[in-house]
PDB file of N, CA, C and O in Angstrom:
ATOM      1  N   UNK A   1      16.273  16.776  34.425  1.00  0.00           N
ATOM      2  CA  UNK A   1      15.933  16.802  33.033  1.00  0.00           C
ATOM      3  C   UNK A   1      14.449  16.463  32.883  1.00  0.00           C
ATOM      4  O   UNK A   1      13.822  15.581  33.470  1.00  0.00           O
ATOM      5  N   UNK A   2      14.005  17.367  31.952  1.00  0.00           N
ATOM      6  CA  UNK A   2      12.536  17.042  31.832  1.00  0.00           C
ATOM      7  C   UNK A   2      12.378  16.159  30.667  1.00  0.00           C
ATOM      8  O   UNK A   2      12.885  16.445  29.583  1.00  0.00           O
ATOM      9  N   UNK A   3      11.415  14.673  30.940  1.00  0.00           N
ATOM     10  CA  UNK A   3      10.485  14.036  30.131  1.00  0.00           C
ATOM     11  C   UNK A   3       9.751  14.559  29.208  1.00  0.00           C
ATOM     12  O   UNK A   3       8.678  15.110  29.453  1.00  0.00           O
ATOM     13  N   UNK A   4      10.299  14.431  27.939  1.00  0.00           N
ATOM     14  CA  UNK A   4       9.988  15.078  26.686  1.00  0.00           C
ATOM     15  C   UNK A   4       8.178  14.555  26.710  1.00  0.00           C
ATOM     16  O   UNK A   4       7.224  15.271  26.404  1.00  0.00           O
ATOM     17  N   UNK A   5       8.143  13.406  27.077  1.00  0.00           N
ATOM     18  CA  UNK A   5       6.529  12.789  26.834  1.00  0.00           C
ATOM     19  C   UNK A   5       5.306  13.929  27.889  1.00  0.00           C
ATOM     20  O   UNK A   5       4.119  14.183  27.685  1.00  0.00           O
ATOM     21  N   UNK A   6       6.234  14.386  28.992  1.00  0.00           N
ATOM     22  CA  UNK A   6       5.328  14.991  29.523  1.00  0.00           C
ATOM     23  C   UNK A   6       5.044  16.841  29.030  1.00  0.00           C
ATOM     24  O   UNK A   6       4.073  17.527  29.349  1.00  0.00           O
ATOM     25  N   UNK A   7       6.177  17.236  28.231  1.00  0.00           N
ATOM     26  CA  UNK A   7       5.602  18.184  28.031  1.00  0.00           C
ATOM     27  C   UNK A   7       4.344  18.109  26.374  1.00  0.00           C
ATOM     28  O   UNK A   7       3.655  19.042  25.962  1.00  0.00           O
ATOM     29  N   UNK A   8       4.420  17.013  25.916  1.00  0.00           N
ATOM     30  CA  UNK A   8       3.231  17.052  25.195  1.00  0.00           C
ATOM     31  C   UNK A   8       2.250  16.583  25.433  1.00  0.00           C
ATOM     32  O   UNK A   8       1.460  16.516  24.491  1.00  0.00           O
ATOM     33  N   UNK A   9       1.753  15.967  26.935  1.00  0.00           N
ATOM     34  CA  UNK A   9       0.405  15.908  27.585  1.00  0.00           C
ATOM     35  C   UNK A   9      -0.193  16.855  27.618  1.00  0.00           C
ATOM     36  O   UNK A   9       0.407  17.921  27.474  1.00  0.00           O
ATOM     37  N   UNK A  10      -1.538  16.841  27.810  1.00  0.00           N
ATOM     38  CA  UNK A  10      -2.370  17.861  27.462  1.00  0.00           C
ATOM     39  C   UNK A  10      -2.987  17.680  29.173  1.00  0.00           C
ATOM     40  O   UNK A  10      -3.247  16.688  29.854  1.00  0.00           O
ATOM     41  N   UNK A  11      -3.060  19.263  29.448  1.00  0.00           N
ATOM     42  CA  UNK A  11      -2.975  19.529  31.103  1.00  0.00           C
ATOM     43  C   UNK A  11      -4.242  19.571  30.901  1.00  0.00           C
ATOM     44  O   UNK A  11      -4.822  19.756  29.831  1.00  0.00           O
ATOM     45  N   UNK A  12      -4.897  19.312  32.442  1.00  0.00           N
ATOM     46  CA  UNK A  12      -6.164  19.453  32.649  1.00  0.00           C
ATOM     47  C   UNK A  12      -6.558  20.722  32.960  1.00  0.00           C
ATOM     48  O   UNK A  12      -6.130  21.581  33.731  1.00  0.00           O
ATOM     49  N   UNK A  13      -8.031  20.609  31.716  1.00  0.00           N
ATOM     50  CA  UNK A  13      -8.882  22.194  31.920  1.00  0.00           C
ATOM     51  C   UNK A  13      -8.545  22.658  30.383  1.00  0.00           C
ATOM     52  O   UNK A  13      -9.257  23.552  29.925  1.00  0.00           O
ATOM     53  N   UNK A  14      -7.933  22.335  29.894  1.00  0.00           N
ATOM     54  CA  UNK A  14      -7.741  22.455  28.377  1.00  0.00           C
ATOM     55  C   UNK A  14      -8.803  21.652  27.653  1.00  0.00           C
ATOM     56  O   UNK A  14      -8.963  20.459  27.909  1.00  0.00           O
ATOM     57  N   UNK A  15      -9.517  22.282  26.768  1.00  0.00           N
ATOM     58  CA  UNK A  15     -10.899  21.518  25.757  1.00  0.00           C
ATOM     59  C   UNK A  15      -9.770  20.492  24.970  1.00  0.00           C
ATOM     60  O   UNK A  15      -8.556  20.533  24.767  1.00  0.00           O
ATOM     61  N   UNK A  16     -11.130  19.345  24.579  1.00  0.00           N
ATOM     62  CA  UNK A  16     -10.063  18.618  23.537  1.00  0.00           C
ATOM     63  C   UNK A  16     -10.317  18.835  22.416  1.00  0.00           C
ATOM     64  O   UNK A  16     -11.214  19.635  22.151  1.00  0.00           O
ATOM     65  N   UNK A  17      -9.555  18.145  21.347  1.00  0.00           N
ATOM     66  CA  UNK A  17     -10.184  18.843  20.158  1.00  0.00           C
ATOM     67  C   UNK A  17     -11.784  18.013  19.632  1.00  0.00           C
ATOM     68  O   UNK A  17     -12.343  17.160  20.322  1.00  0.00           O
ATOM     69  N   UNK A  18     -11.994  18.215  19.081  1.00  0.00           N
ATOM     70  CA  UNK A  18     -13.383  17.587  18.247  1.00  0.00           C
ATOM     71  C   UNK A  18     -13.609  16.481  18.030  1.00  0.00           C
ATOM     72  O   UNK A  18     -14.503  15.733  18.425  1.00  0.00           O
ATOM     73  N   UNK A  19     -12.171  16.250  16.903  1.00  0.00           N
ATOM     74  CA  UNK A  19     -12.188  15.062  16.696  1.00  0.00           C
ATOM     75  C   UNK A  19     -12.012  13.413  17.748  1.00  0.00           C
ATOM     76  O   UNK A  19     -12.398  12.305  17.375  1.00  0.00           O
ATOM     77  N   UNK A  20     -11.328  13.737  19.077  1.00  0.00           N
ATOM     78  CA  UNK A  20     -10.750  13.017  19.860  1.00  0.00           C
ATOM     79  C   UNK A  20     -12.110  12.952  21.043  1.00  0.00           C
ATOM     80  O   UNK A  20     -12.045  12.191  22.009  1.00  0.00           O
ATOM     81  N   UNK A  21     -13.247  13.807  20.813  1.00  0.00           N
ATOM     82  CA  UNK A  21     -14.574  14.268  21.786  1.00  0.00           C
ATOM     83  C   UNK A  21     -14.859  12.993  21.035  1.00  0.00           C
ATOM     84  O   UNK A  21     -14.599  11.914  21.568  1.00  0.00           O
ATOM     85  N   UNK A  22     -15.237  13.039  20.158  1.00  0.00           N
ATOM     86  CA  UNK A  22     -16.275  11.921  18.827  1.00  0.00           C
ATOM     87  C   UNK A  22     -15.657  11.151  18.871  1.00  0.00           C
ATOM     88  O   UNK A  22     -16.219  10.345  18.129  1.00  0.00           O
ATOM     89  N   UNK A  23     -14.445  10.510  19.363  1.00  0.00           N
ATOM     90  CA  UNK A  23     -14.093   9.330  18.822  1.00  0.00           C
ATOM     91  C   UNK A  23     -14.431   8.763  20.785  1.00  0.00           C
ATOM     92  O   UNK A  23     -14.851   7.610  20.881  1.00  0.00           O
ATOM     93  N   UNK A  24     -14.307   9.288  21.696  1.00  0.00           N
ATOM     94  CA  UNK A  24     -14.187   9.142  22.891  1.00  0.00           C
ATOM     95  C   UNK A  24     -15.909   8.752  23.147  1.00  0.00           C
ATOM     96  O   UNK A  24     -16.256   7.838  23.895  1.00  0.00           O
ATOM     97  N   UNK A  25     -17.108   9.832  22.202  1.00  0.00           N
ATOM     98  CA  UNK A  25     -18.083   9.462  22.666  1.00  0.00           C
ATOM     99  C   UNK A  25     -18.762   7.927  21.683  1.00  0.00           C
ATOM    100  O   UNK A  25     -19.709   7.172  21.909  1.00  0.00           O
ATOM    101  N   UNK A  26     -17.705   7.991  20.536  1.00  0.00           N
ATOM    102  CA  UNK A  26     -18.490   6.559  19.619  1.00  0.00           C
ATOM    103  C   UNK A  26     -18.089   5.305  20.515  1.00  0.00           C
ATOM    104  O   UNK A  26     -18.835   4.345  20.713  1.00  0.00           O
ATOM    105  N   UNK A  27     -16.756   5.458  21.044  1.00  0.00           N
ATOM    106  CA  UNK A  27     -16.500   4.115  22.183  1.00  0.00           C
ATOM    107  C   UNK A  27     -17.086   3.851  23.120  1.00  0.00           C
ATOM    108  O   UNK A  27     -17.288   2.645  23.262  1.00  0.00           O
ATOM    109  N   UNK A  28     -17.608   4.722  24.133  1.00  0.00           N
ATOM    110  CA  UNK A  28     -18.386   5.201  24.691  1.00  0.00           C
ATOM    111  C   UNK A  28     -19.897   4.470  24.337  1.00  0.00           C
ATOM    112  O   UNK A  28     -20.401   3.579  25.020  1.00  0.00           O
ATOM    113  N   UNK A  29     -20.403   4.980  23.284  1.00  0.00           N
ATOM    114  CA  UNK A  29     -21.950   4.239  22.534  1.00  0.00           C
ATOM    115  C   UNK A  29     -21.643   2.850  22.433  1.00  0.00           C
ATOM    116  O   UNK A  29     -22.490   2.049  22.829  1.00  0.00           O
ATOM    117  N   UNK A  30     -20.271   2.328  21.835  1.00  0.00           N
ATOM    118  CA  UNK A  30     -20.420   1.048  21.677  1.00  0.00           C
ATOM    119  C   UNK A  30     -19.800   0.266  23.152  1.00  0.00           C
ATOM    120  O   UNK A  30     -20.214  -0.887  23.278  1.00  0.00           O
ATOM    121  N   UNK A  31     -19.302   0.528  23.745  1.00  0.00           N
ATOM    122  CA  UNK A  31     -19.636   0.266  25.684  1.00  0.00           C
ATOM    123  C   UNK A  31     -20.925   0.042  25.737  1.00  0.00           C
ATOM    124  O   UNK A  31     -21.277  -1.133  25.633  1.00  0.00           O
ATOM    125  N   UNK A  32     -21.803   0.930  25.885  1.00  0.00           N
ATOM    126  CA  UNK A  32     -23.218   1.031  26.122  1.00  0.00           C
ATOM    127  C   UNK A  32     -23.949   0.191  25.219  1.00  0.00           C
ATOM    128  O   UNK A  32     -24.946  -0.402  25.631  1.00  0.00           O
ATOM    129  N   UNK A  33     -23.607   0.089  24.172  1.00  0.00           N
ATOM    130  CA  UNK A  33     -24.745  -0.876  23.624  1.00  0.00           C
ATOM    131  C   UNK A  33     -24.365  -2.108  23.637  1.00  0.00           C
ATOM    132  O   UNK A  33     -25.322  -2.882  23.669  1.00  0.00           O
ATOM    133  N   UNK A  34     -23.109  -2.718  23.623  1.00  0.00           N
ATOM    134  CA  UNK A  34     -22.628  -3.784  24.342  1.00  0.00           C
ATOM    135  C   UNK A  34     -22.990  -4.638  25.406  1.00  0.00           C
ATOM    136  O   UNK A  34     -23.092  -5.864  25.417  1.00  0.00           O
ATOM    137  N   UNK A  35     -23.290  -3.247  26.899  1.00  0.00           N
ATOM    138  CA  UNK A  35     -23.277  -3.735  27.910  1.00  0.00           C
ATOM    139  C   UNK A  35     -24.916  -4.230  27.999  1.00  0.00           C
ATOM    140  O   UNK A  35     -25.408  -5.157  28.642  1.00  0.00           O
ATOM    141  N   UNK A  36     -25.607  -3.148  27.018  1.00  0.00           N
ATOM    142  CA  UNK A  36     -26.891  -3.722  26.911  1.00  0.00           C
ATOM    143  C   UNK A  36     -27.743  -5.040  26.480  1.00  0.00           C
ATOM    144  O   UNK A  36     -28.855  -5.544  26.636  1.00  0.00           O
ATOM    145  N   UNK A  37     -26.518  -5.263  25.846  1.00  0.00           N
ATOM    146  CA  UNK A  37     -26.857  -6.522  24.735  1.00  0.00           C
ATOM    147  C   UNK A  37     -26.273  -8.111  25.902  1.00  0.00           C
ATOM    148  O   UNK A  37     -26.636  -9.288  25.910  1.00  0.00           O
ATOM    149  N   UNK A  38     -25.251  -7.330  26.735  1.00  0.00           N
ATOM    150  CA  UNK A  38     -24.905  -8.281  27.875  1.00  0.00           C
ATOM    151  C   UNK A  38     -25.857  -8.665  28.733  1.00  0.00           C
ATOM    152  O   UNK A  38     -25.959  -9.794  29.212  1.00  0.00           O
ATOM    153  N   UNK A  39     -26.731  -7.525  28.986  1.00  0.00           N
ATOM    154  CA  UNK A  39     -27.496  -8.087  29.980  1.00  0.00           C
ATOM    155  C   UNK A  39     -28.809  -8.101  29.539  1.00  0.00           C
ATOM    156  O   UNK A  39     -29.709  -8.388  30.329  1.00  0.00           O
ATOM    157  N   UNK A  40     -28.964  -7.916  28.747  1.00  0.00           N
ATOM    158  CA  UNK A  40     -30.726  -8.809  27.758  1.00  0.00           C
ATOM    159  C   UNK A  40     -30.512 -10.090  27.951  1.00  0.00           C
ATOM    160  O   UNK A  40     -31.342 -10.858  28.437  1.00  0.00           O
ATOM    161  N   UNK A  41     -28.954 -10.505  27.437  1.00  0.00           N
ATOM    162  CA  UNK A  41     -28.276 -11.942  27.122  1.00  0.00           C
ATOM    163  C   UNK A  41     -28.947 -12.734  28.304  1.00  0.00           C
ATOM    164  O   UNK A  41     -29.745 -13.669  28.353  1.00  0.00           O
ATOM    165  N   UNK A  42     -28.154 -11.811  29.425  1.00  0.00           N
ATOM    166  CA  UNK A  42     -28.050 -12.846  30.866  1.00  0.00           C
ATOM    167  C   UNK A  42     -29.601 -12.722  31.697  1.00  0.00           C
ATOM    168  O   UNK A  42     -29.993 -13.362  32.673  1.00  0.00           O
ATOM    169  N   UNK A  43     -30.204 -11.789  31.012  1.00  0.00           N
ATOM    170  CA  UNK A  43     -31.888 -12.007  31.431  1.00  0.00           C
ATOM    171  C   UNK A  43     -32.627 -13.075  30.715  1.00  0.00           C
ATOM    172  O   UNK A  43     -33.682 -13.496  31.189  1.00  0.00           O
ATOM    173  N   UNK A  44     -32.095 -13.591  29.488  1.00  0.00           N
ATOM    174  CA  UNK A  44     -32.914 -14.059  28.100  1.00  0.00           C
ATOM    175  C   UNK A  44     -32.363 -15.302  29.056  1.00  0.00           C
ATOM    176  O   UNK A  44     -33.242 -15.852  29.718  1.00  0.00           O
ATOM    177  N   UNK A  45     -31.125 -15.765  29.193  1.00  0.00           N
ATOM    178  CA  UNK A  45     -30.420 -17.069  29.701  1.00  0.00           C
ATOM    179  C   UNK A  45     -31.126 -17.500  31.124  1.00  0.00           C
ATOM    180  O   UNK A  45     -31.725 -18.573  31.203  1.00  0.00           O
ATOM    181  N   UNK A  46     -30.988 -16.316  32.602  1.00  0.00           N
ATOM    182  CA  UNK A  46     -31.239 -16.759  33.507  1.00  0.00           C
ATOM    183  C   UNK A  46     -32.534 -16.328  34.163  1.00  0.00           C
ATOM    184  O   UNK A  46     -33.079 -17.045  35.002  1.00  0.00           O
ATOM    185  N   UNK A  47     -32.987 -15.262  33.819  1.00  0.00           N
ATOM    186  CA  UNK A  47     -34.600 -14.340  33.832  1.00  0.00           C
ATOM    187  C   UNK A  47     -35.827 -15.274  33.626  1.00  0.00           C
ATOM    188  O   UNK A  47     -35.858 -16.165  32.777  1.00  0.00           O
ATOM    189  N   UNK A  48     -36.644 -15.036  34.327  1.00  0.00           N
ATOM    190  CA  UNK A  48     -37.938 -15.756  34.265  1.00  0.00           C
ATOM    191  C   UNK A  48     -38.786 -16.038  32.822  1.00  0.00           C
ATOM    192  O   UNK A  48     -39.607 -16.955  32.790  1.00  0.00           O
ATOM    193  N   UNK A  49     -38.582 -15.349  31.852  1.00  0.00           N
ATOM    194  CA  UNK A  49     -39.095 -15.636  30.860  1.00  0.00           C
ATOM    195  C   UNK A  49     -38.539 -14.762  29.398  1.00  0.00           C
ATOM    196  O   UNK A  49     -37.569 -14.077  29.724  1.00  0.00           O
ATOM    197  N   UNK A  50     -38.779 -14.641  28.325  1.00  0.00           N
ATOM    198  CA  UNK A  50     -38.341 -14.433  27.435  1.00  0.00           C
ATOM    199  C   UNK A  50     -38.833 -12.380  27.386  1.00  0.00           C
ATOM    200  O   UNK A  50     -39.919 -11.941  27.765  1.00  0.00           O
ATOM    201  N   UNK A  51     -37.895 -11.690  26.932  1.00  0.00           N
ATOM    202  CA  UNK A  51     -38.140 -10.280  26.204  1.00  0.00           C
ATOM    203  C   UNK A  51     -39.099 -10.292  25.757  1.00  0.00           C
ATOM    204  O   UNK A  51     -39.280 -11.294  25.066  1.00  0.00           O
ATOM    205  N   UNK A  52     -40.380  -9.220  25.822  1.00  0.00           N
ATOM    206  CA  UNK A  52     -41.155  -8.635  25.439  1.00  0.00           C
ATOM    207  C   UNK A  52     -41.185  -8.570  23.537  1.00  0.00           C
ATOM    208  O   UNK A  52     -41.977  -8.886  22.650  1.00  0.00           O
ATOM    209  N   UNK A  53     -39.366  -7.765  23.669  1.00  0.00           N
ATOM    210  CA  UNK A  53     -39.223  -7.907  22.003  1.00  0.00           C
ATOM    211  C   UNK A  53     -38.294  -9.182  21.688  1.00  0.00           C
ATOM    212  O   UNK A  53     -37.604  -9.863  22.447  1.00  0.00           O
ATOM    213  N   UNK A  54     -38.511  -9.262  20.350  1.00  0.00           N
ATOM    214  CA  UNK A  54     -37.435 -10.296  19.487  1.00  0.00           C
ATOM    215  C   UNK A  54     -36.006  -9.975  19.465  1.00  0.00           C
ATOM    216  O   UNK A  54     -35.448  -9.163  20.203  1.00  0.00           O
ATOM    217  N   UNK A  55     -35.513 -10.629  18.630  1.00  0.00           N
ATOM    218  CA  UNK A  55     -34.118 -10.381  18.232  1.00  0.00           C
ATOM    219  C   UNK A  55     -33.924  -8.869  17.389  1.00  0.00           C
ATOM    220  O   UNK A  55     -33.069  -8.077  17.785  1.00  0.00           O
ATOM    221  N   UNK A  56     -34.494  -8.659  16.609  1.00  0.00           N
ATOM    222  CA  UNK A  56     -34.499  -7.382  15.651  1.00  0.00           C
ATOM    223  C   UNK A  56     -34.864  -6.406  17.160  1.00  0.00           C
ATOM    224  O   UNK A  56     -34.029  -5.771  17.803  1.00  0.00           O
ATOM    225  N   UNK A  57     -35.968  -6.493  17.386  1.00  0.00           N
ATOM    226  CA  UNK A  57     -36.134  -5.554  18.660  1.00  0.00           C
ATOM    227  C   UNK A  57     -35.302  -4.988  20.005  1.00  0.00           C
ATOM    228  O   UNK A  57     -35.326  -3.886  20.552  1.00  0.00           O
ATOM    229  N   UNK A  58     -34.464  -6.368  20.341  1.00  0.00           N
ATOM    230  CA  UNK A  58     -33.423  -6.177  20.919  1.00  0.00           C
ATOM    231  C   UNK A  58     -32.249  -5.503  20.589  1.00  0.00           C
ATOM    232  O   UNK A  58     -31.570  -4.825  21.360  1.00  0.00           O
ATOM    233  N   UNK A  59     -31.993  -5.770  19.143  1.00  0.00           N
ATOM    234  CA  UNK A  59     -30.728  -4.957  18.859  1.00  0.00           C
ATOM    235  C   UNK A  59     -31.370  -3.170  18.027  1.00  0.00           C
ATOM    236  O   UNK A  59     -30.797  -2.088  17.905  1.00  0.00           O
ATOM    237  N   UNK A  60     -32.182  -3.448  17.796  1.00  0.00           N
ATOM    238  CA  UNK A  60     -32.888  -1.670  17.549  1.00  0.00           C
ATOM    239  C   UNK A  60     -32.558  -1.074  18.984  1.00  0.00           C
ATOM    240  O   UNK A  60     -31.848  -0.068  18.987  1.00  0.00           O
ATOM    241  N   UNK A  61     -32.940  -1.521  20.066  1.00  0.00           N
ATOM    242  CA  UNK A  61     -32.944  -1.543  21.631  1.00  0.00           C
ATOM    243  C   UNK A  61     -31.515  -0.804  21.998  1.00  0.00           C
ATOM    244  O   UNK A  61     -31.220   0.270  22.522  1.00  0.00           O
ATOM    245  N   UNK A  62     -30.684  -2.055  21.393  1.00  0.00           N
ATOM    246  CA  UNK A  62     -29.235  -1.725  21.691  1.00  0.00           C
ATOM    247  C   UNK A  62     -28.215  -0.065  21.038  1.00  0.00           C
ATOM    248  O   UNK A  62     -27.259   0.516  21.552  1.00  0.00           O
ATOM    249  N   UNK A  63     -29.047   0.240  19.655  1.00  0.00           N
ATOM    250  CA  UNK A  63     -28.094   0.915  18.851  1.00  0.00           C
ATOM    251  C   UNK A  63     -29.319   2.381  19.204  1.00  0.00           C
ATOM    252  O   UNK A  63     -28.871   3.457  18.809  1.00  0.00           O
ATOM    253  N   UNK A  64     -30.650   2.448  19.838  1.00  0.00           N
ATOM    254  CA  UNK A  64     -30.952   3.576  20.833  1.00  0.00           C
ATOM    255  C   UNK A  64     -29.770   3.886  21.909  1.00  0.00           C
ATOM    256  O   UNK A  64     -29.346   5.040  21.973  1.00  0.00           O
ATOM    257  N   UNK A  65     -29.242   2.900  22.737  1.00  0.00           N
ATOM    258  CA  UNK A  65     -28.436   2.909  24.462  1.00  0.00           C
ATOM    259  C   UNK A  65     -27.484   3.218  23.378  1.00  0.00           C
ATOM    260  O   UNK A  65     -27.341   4.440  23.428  1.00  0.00           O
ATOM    261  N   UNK A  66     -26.619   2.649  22.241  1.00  0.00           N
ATOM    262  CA  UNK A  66     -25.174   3.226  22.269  1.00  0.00           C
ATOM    263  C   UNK A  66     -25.700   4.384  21.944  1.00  0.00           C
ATOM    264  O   UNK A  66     -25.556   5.201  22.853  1.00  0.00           O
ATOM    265  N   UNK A  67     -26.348   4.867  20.861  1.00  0.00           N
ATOM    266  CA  UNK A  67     -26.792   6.719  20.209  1.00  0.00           C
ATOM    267  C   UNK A  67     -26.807   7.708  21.605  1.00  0.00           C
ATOM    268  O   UNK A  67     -26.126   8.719  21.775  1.00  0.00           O
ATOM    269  N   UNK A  68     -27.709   7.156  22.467  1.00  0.00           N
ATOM    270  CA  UNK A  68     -27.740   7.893  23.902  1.00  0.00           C
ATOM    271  C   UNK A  68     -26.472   7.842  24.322  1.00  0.00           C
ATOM    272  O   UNK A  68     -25.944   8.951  24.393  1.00  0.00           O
ATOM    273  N   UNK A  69     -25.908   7.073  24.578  1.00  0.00           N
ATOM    274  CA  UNK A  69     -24.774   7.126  25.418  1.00  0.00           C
ATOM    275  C   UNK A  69     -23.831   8.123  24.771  1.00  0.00           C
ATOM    276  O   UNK A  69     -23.543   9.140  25.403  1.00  0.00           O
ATOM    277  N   UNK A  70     -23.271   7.891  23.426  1.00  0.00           N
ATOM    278  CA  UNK A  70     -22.612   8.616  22.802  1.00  0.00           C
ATOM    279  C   UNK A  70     -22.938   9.665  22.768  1.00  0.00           C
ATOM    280  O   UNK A  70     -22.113  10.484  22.364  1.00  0.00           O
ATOM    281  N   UNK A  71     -23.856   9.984  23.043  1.00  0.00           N
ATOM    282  CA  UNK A  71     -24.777  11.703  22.748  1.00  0.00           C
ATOM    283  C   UNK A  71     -24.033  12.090  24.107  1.00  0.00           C
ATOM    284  O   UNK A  71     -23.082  12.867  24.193  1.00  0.00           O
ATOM    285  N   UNK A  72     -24.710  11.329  25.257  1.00  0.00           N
ATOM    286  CA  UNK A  72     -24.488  12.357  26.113  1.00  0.00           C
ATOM    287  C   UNK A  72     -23.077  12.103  27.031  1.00  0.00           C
ATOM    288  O   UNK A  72     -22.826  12.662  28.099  1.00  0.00           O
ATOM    289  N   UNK A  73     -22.118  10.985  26.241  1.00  0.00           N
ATOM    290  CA  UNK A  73     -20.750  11.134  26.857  1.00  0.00           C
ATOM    291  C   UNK A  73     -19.723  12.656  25.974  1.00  0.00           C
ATOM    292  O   UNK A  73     -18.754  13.277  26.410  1.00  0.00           O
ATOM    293  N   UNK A  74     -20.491  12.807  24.626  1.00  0.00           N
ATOM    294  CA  UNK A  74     -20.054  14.007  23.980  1.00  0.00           C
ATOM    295  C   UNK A  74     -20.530  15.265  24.533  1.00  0.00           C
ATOM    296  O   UNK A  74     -19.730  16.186  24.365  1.00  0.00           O
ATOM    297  N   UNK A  75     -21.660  15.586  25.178  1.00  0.00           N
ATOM    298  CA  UNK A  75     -22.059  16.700  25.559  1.00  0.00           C
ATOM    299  C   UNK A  75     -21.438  16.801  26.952  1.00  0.00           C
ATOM    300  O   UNK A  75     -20.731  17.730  27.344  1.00  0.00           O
ATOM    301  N   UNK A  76     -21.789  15.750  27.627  1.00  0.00           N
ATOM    302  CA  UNK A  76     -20.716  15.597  29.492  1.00  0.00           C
ATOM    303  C   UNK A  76     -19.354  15.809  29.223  1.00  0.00           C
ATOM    304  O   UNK A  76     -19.045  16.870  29.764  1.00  0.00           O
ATOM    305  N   UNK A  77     -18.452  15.342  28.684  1.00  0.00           N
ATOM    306  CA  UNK A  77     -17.438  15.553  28.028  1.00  0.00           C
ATOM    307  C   UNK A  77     -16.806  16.725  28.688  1.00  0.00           C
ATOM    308  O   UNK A  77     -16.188  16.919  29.734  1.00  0.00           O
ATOM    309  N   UNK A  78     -17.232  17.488  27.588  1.00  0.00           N
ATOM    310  CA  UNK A  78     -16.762  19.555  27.635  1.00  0.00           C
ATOM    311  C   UNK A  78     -16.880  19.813  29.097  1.00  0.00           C
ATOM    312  O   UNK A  78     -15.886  20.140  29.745  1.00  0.00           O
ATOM    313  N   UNK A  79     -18.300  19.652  29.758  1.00  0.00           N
ATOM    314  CA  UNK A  79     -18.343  19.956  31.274  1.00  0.00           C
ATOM    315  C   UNK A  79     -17.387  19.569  32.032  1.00  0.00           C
ATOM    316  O   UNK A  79     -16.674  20.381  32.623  1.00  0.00           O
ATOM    317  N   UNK A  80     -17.208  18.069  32.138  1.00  0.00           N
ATOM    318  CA  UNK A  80     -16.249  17.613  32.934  1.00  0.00           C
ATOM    319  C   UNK A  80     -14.891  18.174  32.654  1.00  0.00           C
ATOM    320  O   UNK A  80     -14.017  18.204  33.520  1.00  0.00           O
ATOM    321  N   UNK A  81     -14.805  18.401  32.032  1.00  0.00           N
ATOM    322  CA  UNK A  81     -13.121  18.647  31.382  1.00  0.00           C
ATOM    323  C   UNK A  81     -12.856  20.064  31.913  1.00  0.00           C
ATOM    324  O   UNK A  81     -11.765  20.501  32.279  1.00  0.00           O
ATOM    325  N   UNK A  82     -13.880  20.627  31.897  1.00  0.00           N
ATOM    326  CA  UNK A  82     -13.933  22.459  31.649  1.00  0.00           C
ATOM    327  C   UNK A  82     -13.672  22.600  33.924  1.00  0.00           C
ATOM    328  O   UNK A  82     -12.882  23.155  34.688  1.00  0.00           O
ATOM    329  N   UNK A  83     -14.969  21.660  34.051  1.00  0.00           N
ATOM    330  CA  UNK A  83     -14.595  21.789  36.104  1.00  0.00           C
ATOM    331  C   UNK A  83     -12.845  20.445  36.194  1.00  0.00           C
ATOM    332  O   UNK A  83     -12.535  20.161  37.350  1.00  0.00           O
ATOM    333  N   UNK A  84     -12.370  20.105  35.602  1.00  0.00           N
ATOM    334  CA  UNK A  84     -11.286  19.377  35.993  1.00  0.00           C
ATOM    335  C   UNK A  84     -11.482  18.048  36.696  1.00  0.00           C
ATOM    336  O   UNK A  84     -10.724  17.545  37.526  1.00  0.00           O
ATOM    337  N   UNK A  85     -12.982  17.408  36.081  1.00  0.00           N
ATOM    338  CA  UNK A  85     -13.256  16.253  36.636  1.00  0.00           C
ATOM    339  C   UNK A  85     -12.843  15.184  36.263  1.00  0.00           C
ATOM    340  O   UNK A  85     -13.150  14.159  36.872  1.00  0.00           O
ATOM    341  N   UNK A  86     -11.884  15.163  34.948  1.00  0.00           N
ATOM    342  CA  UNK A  86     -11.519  13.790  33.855  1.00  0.00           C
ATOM    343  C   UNK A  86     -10.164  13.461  34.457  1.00  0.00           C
ATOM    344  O   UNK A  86      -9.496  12.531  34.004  1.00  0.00           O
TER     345      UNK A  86
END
């Protein structure tokens, strides 16, 4: 008997839809600007001396790395999916 759950997985090599790309690459941005903000932290704490920028500067800093990230986990995305790399 077949597992009803598996015939509504979505097989690999199939695009996803749009909406589930964008929500995959906004988590994605906020990973990344997170992890950025982690390790300013642990440079600001254990690093030889203080950031170049401030606090405002740091988090402008941060919400560039998530925008990038999200950009280009949405554009990598389609590729990977399309060669069967996900």
């Amino acid at each position: 008997m077949v597992d009803s759950g598996a015939e509504s997985a979505e097989t690999p090599g199939t695009p996803a839809t749009p909406r589930a790309r964008a929500r995959s690459a906004v988590l994605w941005g906020v990973v990344g600007g997170f992890a950025f903000l982690a390790l300013a932290q642990g440079y600001r704490l254990l690093g030889p001396g203080s950031l170049p920028v401030g606090l405002w500067g740091t988090a402008l800093v941060a919400v560039a790395v998530a925008a990038a990230s999200a950009g280009i986990t949405y554009l990598a995305e389609a590729r990977l999916r399309a060669k069967r790399r996900t």
